[in-house]
DOMI-313016 format. One line per 10 residues: number of its first residue (from 1); their letters; for each residue x, y, z of C-alpha. Coordinates in nm, 2 decimals. Last residue first. Layout:
BEGIN
NUM> A> X Y Z ~ ... .
# end
This chain:
BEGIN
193> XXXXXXXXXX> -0.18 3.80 -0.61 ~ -0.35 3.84 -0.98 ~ -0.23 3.51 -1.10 ~ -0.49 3.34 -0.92 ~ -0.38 3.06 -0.64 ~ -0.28 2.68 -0.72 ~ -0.12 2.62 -0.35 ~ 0.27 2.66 -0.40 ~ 0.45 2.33 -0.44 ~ 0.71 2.34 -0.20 .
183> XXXXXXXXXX> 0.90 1.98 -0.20 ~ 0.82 1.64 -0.34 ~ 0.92 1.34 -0.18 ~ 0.99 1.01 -0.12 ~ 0.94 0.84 0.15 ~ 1.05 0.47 0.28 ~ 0.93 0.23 0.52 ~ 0.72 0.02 0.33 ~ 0.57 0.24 0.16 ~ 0.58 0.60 0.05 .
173> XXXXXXXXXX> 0.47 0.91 -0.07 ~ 0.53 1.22 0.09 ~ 0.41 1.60 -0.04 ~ 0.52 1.92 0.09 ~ 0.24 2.15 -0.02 ~ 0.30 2.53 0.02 ~ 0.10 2.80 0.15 ~ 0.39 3.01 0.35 ~ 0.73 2.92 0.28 ~ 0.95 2.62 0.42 .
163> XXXXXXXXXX> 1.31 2.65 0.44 ~ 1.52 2.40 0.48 ~ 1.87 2.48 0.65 ~ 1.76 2.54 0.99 ~ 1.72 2.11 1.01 ~ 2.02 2.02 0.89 ~ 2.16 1.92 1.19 ~ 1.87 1.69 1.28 ~ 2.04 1.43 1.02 ~ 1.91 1.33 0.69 .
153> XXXXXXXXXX> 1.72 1.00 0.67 ~ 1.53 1.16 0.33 ~ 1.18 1.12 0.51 ~ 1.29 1.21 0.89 ~ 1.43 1.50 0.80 ~ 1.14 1.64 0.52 ~ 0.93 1.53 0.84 ~ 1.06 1.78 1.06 ~ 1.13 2.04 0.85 ~ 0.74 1.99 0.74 .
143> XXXXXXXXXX> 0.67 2.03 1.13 ~ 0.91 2.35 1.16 ~ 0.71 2.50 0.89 ~ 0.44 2.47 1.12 ~ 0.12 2.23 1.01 ~ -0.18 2.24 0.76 ~ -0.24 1.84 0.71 ~ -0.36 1.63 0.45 ~ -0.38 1.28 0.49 ~ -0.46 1.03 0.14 .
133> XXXXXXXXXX> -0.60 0.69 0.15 ~ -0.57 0.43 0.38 ~ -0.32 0.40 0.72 ~ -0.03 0.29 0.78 ~ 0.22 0.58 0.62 ~ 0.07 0.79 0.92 ~ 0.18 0.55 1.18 ~ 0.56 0.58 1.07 ~ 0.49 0.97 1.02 ~ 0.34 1.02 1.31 .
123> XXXXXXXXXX> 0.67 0.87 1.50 ~ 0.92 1.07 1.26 ~ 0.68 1.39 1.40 ~ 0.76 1.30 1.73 ~ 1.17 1.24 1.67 ~ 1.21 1.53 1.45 ~ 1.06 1.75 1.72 ~ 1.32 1.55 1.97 ~ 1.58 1.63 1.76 ~ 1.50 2.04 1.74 .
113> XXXXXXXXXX> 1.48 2.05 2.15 ~ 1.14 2.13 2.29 ~ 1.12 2.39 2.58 ~ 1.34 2.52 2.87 ~ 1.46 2.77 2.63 ~ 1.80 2.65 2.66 ~ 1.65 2.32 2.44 ~ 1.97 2.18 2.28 ~ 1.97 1.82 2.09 ~ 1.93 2.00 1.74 .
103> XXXXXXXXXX> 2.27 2.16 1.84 ~ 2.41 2.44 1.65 ~ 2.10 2.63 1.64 ~ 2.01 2.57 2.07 ~ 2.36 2.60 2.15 ~ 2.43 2.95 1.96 ~ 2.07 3.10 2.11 ~ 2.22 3.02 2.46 ~ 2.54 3.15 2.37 ~ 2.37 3.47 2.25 .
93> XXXXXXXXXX> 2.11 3.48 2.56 ~ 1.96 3.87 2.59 ~ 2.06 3.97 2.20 ~ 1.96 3.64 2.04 ~ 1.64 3.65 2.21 ~ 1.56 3.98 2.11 ~ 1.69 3.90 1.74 ~ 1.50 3.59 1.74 ~ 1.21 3.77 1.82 ~ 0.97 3.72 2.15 .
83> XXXXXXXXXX> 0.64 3.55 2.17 ~ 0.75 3.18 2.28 ~ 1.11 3.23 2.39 ~ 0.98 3.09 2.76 ~ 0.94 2.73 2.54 ~ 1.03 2.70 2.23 ~ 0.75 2.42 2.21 ~ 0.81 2.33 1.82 ~ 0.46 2.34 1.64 ~ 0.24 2.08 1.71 .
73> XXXXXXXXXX> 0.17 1.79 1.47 ~ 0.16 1.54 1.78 ~ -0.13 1.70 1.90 ~ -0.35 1.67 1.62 ~ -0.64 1.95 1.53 ~ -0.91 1.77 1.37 ~ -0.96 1.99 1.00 ~ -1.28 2.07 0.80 ~ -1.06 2.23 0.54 ~ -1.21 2.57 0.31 .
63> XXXXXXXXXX> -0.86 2.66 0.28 ~ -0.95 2.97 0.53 ~ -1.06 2.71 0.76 ~ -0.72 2.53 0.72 ~ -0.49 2.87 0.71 ~ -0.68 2.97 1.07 ~ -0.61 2.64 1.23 ~ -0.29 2.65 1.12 ~ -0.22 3.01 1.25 ~ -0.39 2.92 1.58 .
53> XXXXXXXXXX> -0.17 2.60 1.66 ~ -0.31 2.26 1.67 ~ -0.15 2.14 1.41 ~ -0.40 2.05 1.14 ~ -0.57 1.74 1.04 ~ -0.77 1.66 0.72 ~ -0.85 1.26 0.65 ~ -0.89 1.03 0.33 ~ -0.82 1.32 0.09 ~ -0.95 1.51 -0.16 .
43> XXXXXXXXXX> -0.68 1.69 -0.36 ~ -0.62 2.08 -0.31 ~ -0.67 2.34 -0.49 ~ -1.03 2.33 -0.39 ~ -0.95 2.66 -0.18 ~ -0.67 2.86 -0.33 ~ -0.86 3.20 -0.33 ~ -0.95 3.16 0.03 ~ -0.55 3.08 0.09 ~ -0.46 3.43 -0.01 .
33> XXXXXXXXXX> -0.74 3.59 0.14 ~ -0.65 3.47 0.48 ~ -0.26 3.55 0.41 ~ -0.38 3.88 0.31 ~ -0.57 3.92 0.60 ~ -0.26 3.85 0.82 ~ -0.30 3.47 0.99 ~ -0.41 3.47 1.39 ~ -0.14 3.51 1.70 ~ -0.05 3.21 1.90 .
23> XXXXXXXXXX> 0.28 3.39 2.00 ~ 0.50 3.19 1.70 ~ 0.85 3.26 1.80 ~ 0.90 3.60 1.62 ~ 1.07 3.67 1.30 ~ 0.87 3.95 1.22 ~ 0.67 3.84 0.92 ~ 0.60 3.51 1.10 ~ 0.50 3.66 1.42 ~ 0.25 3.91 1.21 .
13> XXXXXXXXXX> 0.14 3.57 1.04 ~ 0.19 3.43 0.68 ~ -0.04 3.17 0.55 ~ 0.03 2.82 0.72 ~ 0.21 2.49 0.59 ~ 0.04 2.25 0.39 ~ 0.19 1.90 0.42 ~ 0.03 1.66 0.23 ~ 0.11 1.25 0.29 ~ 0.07 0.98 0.07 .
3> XXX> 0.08 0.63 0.14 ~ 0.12 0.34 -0.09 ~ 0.00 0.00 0.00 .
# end
């Protein structure tokens, strides 16, 4: 049995624009109207799920998705950063911003480290690739780095080196086992945007 996987990730938010670690704040309106106009773009599929996270929540309704928000698709828990900027954060704890991207085992932020991320969403994946029919999913960009890891084999270290933009589809097929994979396909929106 093949299995195939969609990964959607989120319209643009103000934390996303800024560089912020994601605050639980909603989608821009042009993010919101950017994924309203690429709604039906997407294949039908077996099951819909979301991160549970207010951005992904946002992107599917705005997709036109009747999603079940799913735990183990959570963002990464960045723990007493949540809210602030990279450059804030960066700027108050340099050595401990320097551990945490140099090391995918690291969590200074009393939070989730990178490998263990990779480590949950590896586990979906392996359960994912067992069931029927087609999953979509709208999750973090740190969720499709995540699983673009665990697909190819690569090593947590290369994690900060994918980058994921707004309201593209990652797509995984696979079977026994092994992914393959297709990278950031934009959603099918109207030339005018």
């Amino acid at each position: 049995m093949t299995s195939r996987v969609l990964l959607v990730s989120p319209a643009m938010s103000a934390s996303s624009r800024q560089a912020r670690f994601d605050d639980g704040g909603p989608i821009e309106d042009g993010g919101a109207a950017r994924a309203r106009s690429a709604a039906g773009s997407l294949p039908a599929a077996a099951r819909v799920l979301s991160s549970p996270g207010v951005r992904c929540r946002e992107t599917a309704a705005a997709l036109g998705l009747d999603d079940v928000p799913v735990p183990e698709l959570a963002g990464l828990d960045v723990g007493r950063w949540r809210g602030r900027t990279l450059e804030e954060v960066g700027t108050a704890e340099p050595e401990a911003v320097g551990r945490w991207l140099g090391d995918p085992g690291s969590a200074p932020h009393g939070g989730e480290s990178v490998q263990d991320l990779c480590g949950r969403v590896a586990r979906w994946l392996s359960d994912a690739q067992t069931l029927p029919g087609r999953t979509l999913a709208v999750v973090e960009p740190e969720v499709v780095r995540a699983a673009v890891v665990h697909a190819l084999g690569l090593p947590a270290s290369v994690f900060w080196r994918l980058d994921v933009p707004p309201l593209t589809v990652t797509e995984l097929s696979g079977r026994a086992g092994r992914w393959n994979l297709r990278l950031g396909r934009p959603l099918a929106v109207p030339e005018s945007y």
